[in-house]
PyMOL Python script that loads the backbone (N, CA, C, O; Angstrom):
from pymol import cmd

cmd.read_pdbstr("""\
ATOM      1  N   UNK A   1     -47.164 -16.901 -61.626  1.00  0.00           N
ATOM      2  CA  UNK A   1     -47.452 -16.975 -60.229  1.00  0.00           C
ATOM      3  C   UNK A   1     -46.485 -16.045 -59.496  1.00  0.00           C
ATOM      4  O   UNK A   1     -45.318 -15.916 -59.868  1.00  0.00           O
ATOM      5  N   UNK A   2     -46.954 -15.456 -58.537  1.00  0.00           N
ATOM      6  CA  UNK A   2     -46.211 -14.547 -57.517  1.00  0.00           C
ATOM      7  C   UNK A   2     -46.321 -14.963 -56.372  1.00  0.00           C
ATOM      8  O   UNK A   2     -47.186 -15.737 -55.962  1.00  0.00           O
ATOM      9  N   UNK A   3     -45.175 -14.324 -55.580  1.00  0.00           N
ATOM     10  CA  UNK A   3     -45.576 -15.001 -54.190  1.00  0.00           C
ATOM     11  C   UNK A   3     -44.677 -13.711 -53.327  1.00  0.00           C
ATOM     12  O   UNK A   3     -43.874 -12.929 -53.836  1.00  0.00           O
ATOM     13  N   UNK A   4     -45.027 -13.774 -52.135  1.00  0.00           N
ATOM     14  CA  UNK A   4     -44.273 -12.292 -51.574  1.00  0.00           C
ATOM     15  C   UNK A   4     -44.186 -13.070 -49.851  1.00  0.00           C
ATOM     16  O   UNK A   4     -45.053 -13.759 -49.314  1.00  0.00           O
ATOM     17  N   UNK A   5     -42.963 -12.698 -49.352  1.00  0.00           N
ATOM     18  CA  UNK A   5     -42.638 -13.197 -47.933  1.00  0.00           C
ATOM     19  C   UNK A   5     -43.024 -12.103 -46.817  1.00  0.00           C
ATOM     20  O   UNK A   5     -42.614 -10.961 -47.023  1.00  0.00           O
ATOM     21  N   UNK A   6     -43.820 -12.363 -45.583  1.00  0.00           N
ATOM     22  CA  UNK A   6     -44.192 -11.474 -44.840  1.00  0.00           C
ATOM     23  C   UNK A   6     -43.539 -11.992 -43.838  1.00  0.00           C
ATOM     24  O   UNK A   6     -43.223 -13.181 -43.804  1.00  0.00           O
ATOM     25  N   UNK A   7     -43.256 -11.096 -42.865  1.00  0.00           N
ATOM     26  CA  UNK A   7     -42.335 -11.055 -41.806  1.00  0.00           C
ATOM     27  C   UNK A   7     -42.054  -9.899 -40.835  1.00  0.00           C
ATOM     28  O   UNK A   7     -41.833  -8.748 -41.210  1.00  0.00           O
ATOM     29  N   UNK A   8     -42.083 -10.338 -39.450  1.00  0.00           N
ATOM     30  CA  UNK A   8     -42.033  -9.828 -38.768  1.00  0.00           C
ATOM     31  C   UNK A   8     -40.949  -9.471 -37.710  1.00  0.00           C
ATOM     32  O   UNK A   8     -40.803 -10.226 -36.749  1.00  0.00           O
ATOM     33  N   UNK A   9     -40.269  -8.482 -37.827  1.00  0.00           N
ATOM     34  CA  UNK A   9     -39.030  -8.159 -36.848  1.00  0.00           C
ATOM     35  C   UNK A   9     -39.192  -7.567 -35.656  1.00  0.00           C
ATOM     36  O   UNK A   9     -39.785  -6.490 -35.602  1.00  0.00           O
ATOM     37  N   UNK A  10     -38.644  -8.232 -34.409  1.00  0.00           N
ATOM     38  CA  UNK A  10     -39.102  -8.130 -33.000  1.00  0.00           C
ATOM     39  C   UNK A  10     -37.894  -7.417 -32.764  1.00  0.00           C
ATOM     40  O   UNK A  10     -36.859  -7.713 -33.361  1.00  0.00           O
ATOM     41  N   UNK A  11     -37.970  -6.345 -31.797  1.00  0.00           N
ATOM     42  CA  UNK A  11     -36.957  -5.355 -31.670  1.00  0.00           C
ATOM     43  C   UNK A  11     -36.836  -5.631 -30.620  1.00  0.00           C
ATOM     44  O   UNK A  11     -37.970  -5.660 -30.143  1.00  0.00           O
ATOM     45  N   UNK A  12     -35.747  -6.002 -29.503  1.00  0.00           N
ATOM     46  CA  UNK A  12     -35.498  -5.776 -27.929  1.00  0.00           C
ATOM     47  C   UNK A  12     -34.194  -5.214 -27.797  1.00  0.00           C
ATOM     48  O   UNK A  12     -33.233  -5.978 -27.706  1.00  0.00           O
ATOM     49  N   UNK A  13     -33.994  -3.645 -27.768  1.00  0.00           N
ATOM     50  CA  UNK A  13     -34.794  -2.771 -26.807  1.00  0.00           C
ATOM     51  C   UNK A  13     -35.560  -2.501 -28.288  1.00  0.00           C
ATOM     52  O   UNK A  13     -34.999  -2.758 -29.353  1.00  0.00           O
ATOM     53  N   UNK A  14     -36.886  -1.963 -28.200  1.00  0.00           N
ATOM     54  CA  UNK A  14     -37.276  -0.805 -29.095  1.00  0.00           C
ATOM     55  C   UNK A  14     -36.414   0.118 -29.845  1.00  0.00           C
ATOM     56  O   UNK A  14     -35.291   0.304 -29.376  1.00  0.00           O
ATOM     57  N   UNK A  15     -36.712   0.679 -30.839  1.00  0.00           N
ATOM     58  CA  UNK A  15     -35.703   1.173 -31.804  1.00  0.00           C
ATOM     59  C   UNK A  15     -36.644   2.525 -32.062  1.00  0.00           C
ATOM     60  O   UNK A  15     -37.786   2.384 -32.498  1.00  0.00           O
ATOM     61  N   UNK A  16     -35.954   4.187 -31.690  1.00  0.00           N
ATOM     62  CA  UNK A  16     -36.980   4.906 -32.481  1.00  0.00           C
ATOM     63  C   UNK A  16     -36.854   5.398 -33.996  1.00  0.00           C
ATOM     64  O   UNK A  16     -35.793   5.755 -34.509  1.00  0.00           O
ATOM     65  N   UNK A  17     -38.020   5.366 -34.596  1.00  0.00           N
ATOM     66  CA  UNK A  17     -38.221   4.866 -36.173  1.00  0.00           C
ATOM     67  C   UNK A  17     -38.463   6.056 -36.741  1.00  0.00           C
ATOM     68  O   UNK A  17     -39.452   6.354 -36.072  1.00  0.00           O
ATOM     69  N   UNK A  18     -38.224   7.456 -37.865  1.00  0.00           N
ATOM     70  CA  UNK A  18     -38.768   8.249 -38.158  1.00  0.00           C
ATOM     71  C   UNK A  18     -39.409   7.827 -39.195  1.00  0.00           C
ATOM     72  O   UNK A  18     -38.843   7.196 -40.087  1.00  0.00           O
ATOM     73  N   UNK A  19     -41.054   8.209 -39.214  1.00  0.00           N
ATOM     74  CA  UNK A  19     -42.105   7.713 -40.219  1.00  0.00           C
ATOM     75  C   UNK A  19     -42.392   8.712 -40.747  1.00  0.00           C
ATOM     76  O   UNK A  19     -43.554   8.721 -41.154  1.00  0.00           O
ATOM     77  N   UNK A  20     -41.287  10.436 -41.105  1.00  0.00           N
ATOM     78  CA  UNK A  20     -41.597  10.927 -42.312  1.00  0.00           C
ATOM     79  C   UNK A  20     -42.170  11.897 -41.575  1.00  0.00           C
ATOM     80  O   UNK A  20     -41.729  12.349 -40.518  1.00  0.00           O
ATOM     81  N   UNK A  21     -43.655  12.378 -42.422  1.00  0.00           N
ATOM     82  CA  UNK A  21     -44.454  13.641 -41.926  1.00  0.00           C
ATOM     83  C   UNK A  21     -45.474  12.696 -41.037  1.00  0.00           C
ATOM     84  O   UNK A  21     -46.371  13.427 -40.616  1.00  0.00           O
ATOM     85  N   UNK A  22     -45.650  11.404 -40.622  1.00  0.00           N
ATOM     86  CA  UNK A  22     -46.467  10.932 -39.538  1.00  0.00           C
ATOM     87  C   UNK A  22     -45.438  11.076 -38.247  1.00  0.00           C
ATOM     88  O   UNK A  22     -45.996  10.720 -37.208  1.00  0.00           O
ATOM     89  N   UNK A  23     -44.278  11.446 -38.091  1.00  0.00           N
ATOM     90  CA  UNK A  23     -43.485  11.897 -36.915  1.00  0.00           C
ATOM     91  C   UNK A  23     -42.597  10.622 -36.986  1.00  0.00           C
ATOM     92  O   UNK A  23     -42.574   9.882 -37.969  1.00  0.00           O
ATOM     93  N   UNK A  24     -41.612  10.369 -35.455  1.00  0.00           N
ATOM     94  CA  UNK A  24     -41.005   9.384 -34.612  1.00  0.00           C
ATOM     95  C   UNK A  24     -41.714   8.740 -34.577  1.00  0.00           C
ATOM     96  O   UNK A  24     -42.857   9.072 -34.891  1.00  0.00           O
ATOM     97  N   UNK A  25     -41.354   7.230 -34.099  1.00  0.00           N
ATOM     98  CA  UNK A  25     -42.158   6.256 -33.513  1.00  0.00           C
ATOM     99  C   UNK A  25     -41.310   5.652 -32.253  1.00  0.00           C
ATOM    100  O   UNK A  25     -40.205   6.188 -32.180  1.00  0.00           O
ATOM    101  N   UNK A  26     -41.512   4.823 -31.401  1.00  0.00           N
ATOM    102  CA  UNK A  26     -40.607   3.970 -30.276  1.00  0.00           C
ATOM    103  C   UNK A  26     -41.090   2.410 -31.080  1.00  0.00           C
ATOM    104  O   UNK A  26     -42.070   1.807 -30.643  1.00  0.00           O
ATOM    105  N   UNK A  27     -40.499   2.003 -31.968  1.00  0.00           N
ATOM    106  CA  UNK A  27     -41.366   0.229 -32.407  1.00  0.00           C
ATOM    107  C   UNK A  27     -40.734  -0.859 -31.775  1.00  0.00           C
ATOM    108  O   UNK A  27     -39.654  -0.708 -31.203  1.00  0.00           O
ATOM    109  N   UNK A  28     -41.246  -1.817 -31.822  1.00  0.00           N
ATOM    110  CA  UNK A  28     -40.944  -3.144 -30.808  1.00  0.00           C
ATOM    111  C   UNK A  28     -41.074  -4.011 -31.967  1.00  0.00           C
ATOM    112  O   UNK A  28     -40.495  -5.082 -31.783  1.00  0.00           O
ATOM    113  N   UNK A  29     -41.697  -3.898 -33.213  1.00  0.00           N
ATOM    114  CA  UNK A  29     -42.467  -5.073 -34.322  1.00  0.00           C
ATOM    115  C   UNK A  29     -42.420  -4.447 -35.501  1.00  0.00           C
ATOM    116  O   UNK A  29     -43.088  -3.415 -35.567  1.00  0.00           O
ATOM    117  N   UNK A  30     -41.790  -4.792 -36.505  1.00  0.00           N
ATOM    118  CA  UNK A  30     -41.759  -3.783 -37.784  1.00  0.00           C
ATOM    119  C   UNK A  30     -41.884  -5.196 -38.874  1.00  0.00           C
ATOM    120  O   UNK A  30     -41.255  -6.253 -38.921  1.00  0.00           O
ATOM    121  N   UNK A  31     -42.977  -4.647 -39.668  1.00  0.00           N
ATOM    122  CA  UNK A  31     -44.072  -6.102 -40.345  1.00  0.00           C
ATOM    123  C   UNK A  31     -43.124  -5.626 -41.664  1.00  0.00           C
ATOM    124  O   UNK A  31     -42.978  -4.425 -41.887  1.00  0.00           O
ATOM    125  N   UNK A  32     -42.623  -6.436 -42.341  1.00  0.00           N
ATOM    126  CA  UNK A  32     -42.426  -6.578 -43.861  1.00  0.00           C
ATOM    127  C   UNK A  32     -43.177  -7.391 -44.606  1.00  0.00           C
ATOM    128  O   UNK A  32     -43.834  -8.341 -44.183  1.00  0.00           O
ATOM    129  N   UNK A  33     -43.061  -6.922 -46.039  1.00  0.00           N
ATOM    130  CA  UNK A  33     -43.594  -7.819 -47.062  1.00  0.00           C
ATOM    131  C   UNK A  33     -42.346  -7.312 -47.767  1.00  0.00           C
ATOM    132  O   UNK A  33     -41.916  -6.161 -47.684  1.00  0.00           O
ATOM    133  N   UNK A  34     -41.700  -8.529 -48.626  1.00  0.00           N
ATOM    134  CA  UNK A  34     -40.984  -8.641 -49.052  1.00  0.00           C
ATOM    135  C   UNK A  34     -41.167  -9.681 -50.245  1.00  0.00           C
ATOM    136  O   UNK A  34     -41.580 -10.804 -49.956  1.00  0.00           O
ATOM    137  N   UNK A  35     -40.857  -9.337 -51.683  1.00  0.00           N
ATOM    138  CA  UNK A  35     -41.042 -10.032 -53.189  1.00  0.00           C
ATOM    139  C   UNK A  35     -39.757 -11.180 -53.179  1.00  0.00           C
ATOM    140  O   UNK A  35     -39.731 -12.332 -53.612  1.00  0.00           O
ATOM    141  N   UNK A  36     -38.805 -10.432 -52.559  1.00  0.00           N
ATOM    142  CA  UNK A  36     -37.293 -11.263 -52.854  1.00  0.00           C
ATOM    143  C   UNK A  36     -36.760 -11.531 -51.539  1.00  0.00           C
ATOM    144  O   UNK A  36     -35.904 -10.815 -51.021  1.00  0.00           O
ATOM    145  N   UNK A  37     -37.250 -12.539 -51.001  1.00  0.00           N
ATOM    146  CA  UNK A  37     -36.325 -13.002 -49.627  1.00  0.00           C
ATOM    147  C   UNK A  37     -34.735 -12.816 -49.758  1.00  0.00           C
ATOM    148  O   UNK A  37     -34.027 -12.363 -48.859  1.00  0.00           O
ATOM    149  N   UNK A  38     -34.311 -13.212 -50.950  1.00  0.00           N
ATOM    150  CA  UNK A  38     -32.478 -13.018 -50.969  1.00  0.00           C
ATOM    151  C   UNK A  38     -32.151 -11.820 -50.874  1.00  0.00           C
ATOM    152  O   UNK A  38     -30.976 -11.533 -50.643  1.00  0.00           O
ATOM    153  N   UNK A  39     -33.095 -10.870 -51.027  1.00  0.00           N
ATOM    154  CA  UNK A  39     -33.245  -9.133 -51.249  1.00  0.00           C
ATOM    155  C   UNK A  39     -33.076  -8.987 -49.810  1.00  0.00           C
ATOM    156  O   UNK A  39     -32.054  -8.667 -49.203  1.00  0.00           O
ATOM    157  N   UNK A  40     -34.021  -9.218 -49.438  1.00  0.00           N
ATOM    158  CA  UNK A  40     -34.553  -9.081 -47.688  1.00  0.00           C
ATOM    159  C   UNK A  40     -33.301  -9.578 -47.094  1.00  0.00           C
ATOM    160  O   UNK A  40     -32.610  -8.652 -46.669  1.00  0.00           O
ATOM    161  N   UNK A  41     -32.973 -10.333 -46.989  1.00  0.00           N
ATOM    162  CA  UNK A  41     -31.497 -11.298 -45.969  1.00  0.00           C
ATOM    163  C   UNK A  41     -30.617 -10.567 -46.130  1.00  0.00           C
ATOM    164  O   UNK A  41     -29.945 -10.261 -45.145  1.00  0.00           O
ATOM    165  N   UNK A  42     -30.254  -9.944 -47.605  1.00  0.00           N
ATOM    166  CA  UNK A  42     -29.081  -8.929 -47.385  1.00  0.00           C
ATOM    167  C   UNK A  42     -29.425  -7.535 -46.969  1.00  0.00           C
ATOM    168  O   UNK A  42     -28.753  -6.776 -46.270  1.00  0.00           O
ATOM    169  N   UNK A  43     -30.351  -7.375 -47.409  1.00  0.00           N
ATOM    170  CA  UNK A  43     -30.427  -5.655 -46.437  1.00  0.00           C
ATOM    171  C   UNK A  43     -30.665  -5.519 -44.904  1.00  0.00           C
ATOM    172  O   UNK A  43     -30.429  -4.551 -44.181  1.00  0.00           O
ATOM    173  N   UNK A  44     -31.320  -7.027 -44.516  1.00  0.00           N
ATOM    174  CA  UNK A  44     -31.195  -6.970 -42.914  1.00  0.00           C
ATOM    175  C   UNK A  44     -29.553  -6.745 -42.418  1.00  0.00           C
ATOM    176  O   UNK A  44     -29.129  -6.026 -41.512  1.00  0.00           O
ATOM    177  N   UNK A  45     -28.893  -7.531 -43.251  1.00  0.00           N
ATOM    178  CA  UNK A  45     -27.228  -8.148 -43.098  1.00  0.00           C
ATOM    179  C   UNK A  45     -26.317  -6.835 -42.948  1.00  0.00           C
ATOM    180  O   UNK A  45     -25.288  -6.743 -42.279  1.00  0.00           O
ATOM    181  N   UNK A  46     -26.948  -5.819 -43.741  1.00  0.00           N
ATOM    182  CA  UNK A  46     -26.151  -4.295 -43.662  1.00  0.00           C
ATOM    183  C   UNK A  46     -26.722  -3.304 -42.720  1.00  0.00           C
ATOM    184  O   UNK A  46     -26.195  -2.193 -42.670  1.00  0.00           O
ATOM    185  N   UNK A  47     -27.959  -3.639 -41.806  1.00  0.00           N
ATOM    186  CA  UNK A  47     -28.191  -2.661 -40.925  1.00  0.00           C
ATOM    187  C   UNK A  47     -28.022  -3.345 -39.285  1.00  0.00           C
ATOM    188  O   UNK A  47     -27.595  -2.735 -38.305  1.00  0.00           O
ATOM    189  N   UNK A  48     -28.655  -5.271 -39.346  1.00  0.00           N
ATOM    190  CA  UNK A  48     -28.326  -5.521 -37.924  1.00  0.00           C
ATOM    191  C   UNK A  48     -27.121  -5.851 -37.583  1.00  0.00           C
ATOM    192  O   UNK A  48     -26.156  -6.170 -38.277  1.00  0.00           O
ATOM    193  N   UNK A  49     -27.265  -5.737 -36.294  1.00  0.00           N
ATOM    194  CA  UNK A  49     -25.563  -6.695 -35.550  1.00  0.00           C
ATOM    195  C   UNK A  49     -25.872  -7.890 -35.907  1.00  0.00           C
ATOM    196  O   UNK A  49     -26.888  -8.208 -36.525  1.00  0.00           O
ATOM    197  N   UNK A  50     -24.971  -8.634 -35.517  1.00  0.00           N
ATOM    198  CA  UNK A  50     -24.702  -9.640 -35.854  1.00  0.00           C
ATOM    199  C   UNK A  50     -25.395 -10.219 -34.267  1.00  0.00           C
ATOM    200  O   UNK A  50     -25.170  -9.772 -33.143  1.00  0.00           O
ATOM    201  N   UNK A  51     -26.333 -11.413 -34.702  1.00  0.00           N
ATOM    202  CA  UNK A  51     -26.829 -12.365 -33.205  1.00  0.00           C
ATOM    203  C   UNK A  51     -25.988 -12.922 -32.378  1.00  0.00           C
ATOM    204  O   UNK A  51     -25.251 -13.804 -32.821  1.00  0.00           O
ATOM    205  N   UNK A  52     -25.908 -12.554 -31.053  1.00  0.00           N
ATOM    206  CA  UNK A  52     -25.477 -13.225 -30.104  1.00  0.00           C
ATOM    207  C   UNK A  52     -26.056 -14.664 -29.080  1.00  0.00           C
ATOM    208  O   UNK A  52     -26.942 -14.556 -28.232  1.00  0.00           O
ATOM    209  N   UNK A  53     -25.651 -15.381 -29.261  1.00  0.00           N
ATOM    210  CA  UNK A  53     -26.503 -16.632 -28.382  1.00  0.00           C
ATOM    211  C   UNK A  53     -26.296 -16.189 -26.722  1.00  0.00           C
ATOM    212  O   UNK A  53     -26.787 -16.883 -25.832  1.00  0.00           O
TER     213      UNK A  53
END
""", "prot")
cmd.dss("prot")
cmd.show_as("cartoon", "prot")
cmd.util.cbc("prot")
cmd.orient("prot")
């Protein structure tokens, strides 16, 4: 059995994204699928800040 985590990251402000030879983007929502959630938690952990309440 497999199973894969989808998820969605809400950006406030917008973040601009380079998508390669489809150009820049301005994104607000960047959809993952992800095999290894423990995978996923640490690579968010090395690019976001840290949450403020």
């Amino acid at each position: 059995m497999e199973s894969a985590l989808n998820v969605a990251v809400h950006l406030d402000p917008p973040v601009r994204l380079d998508l390669g030879p489809a150009g820049p983007v301005e994104a607000a929502t960047v959809y993952i699928c992800a095999d290894s959630p423990p995978d996923l938690a640490e690579a968010l952990r090395r690019v976001l800040p840290p949450h403020r309440s």
